[in-house]
C-alpha positions in Angstrom: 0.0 0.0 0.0 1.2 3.6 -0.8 3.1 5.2 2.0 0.9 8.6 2.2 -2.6 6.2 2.3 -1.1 4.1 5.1 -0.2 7.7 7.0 -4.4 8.5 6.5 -4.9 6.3 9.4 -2.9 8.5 11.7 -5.5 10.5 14.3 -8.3 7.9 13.4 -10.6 6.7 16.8 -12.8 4.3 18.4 -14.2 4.2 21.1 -15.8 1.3 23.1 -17.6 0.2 26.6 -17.0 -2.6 28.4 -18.2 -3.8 32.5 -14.6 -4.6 34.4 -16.6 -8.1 34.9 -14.7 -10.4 37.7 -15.4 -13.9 35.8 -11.9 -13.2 33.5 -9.9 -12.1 36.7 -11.1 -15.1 38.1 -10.0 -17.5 35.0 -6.8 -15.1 34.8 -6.0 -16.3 38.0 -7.0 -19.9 37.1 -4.4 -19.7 34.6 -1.7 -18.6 36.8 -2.7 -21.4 39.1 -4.4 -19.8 41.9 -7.5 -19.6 43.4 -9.4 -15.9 42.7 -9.0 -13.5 45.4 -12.8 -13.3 47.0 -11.5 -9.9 48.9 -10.2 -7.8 46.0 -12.3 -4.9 45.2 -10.2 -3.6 41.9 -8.8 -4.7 39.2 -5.2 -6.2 39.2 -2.5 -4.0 37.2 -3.0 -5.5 33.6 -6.5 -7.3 34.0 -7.8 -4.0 32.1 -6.4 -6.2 29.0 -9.3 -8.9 29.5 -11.9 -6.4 28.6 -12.6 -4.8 25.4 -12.2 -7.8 23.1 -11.8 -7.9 19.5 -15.4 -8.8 18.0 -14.4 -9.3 14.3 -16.9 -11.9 13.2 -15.5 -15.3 11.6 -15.7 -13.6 7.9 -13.8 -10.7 8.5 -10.6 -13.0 9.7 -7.6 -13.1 7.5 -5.7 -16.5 7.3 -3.3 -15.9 9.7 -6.8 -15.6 12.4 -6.2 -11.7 12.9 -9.2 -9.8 12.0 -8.4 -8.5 8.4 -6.7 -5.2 8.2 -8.3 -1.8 6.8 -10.4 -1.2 9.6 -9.5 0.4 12.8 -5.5 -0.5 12.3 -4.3 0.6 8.8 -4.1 -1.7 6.1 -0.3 -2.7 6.1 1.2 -4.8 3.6 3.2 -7.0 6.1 2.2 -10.4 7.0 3.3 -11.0 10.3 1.9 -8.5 13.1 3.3 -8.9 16.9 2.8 -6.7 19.8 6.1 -5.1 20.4 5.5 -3.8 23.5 4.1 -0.7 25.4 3.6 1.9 28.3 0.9 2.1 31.1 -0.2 4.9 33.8 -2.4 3.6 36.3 -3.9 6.8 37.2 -7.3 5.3 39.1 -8.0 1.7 40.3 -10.8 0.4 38.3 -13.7 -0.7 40.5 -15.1 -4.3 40.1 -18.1 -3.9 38.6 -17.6 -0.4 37.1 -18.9 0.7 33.6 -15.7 1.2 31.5 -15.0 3.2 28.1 -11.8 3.2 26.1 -11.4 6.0 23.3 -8.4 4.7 20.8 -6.0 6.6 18.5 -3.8 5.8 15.7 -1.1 7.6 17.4 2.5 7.1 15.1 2.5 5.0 12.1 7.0 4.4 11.6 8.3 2.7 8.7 11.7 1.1 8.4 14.3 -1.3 7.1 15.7 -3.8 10.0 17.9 -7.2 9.4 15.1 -9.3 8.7 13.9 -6.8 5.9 10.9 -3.8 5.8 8.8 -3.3 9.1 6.0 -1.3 10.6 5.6 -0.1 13.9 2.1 1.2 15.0 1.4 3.0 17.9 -2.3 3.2 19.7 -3.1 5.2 22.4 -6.0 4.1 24.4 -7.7 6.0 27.3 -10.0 3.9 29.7 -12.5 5.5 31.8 -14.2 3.2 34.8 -16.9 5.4 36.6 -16.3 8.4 34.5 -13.2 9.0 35.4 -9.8 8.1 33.5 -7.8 5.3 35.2 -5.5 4.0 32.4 -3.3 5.7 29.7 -1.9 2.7 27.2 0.8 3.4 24.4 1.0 0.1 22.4 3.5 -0.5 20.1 2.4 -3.0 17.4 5.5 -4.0 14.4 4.4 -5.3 11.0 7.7 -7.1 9.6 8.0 -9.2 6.2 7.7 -13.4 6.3 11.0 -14.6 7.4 12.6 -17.3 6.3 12.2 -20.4 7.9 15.8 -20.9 9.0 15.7 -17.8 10.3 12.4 -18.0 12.5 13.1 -21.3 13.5 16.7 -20.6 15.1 16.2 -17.9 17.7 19.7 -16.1 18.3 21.6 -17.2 20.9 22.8 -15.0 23.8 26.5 -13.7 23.3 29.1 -13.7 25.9 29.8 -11.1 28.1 31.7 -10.1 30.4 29.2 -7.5 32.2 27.9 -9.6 35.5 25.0 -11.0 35.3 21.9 -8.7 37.2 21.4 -9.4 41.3 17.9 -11.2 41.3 15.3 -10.8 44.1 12.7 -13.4 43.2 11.9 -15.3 40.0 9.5 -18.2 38.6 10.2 -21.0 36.0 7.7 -21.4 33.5 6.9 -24.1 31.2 4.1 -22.8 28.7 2.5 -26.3 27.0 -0.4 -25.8 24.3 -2.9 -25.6 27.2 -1.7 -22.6 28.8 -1.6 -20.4 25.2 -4.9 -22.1 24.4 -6.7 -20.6 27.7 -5.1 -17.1 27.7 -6.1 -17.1 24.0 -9.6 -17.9 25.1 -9.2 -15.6 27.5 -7.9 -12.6 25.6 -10.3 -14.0 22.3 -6.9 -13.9 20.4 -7.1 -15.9 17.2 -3.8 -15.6 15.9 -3.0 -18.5 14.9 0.6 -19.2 15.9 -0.1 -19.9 19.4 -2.3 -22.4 19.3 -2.1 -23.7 15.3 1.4 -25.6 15.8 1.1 -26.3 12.1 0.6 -23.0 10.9 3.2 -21.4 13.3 5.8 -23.8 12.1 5.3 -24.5 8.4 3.2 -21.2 7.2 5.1 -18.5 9.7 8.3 -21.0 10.2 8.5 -20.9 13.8 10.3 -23.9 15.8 6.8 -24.6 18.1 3.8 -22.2 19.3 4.5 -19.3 20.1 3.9 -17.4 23.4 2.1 -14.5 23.6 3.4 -11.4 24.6 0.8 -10.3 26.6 1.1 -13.1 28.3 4.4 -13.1 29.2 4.0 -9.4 30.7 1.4 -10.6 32.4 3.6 -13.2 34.4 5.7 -10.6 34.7 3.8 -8.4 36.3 2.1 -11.5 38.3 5.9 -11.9 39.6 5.9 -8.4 40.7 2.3 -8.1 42.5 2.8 -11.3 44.3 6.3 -10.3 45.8 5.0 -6.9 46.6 1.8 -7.1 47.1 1.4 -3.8 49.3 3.0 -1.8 46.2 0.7 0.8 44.4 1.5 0.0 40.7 1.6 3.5 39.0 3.4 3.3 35.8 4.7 0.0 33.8 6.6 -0.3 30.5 7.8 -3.2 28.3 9.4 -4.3 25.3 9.6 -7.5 23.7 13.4 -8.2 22.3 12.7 -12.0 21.0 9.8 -15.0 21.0 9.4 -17.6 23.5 8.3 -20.9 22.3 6.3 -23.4 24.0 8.9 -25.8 23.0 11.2 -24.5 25.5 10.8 -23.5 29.6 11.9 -20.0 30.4 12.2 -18.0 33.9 10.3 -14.8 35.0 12.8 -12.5 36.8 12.7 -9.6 39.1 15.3 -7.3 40.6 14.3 -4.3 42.8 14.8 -0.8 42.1 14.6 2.8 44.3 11.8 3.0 41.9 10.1 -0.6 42.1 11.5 -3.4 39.8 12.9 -3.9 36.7 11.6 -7.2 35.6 12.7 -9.7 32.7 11.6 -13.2 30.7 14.7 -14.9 29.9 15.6 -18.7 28.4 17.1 -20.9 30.4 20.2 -20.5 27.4 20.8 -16.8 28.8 18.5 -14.8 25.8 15.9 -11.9 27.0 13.0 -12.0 25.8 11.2 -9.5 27.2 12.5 -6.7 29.5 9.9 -4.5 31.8 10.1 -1.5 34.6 7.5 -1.2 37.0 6.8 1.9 39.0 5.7 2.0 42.1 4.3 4.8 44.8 
């Protein structure tokens, strides 16, 4: 698609309206093998991404099981689309129970050239309201990148040596994502993508080595780490980015070191390769 029609879709909105419902917190929590907390009264930092589902109906689906593009998100000419990461103010808890409305904007549309050819990046703003009043500010950065070859997907790079110490860690989790587990948070999340629960899509169509984790999801046990370590903090601010996939093929740990700020939080493999880096900010 023409560069200038692609930077139409900057400023373009939509706004929807949810309930912060507590059945999903309560299968989130499911998920992350616990029982649901029958005393909580809000909405845990990141639950706000259990509301507001995609509602694309099975004909408007593109093969890869993303809605097809051209509507909200411009029409990009990039087969694969990932979440790359983002930034969230919690500026109001979010009631259980409360009405909730989230106005969208196509804020940044970037193109550019990277080793594995042309890419993407989007950026969406999104402002959520519970009660009336604005309790979340979300920058999401989404990258459109060009089908990699098969070699390349398959063989995720592997961490180089250093000689910078390793970072002090202050808690961390291993995790062993099977099919099941990126099945339910797709449920969850009504995520169709196909390359985390299609093992033979994600491996022969996209050429990935097994199914592929979400990234969502792995902030989300990021975050999980955090709350459950700290779980008098007062979560104001939290930023991500993801830096390479994690496969179910493969187990992986969830660490946490803590800051004057909060935490600075990563997903690495158990070879030594980040996958996902994260700061959280706490009052």
């Amino acid at each position: 698609m023409p560069n200038e029609d692609i930077q139409t879709w900057l400023g373009r909105t939509e706004e929807a309206h949810d309930i912060a419902a507590t059945g999903p917190l309560d299968r989130l929590a499911a998920l992350l093998d616990r029982h649901p907390d029958a005393n909580a009264s809000s909405v845990r930092p990141l639950g706000h991404w259990l509301y507001f589902l995609p509602q694309a109906i099975r004909s408007e689906l593109g093969e890869d099981g993303h809605p097809k593009k051209g509507g909200f998100l411009p029409p990009i000419d990039l087969p694969r689309r990932m979440w790359a990461g983002g930034r969230i103010s919690f500026e109001a808890p979010i009631r259980l129970t409360a009405p909730l409305r989230r106005v969208s904007r196509i804020a940044a549309i970037t193109e550019k050239v990277g080793k594995s050819g042309p890419m993407v990046f989007v950026t969406v703003v999104h402002e959520i309201h519970a009660d009336g009043v604005r309790a979340i500010t979300e920058e999401q950065d989404l990258v459109y990148r060009a089908p990699a070859p098969t070699s390349a997907a398959a063989s995720p790079p592997k961490a180089e040596a250093t000689s910078i110490p390793a970072p002090a860690i202050d808690f961390e989790r291993r995790h062993e994502m099977g099919p099941v587990d990126l099945f339910r948070f797709s449920a969850l999340t009504f995520n169709s993508h196909r390359i985390h629960f299609d093992r033979d899509y994600a491996t022969a169509i996209e050429g990935y080595p097994g199914l592929v984790v979400h990234g969502p999801f792995i902030a989300t046990l990021l975050m999980d780490l955090f709350v459950s370590s700290f779980p008098q903090a007062r979560v104001t601010r939290f930023s991500f980015r993801a830096e390479s996939p994690l496969f179910d093929s493969a187990p992986f740990h969830c660490r946490l070191r803590k800051t004057d700020q909060g935490a600075a939080l990563w997903a690495e493999t158990a070879e030594g390769r980040v996958a996902m880096r994260g700061d959280v900010f706490v009052t």
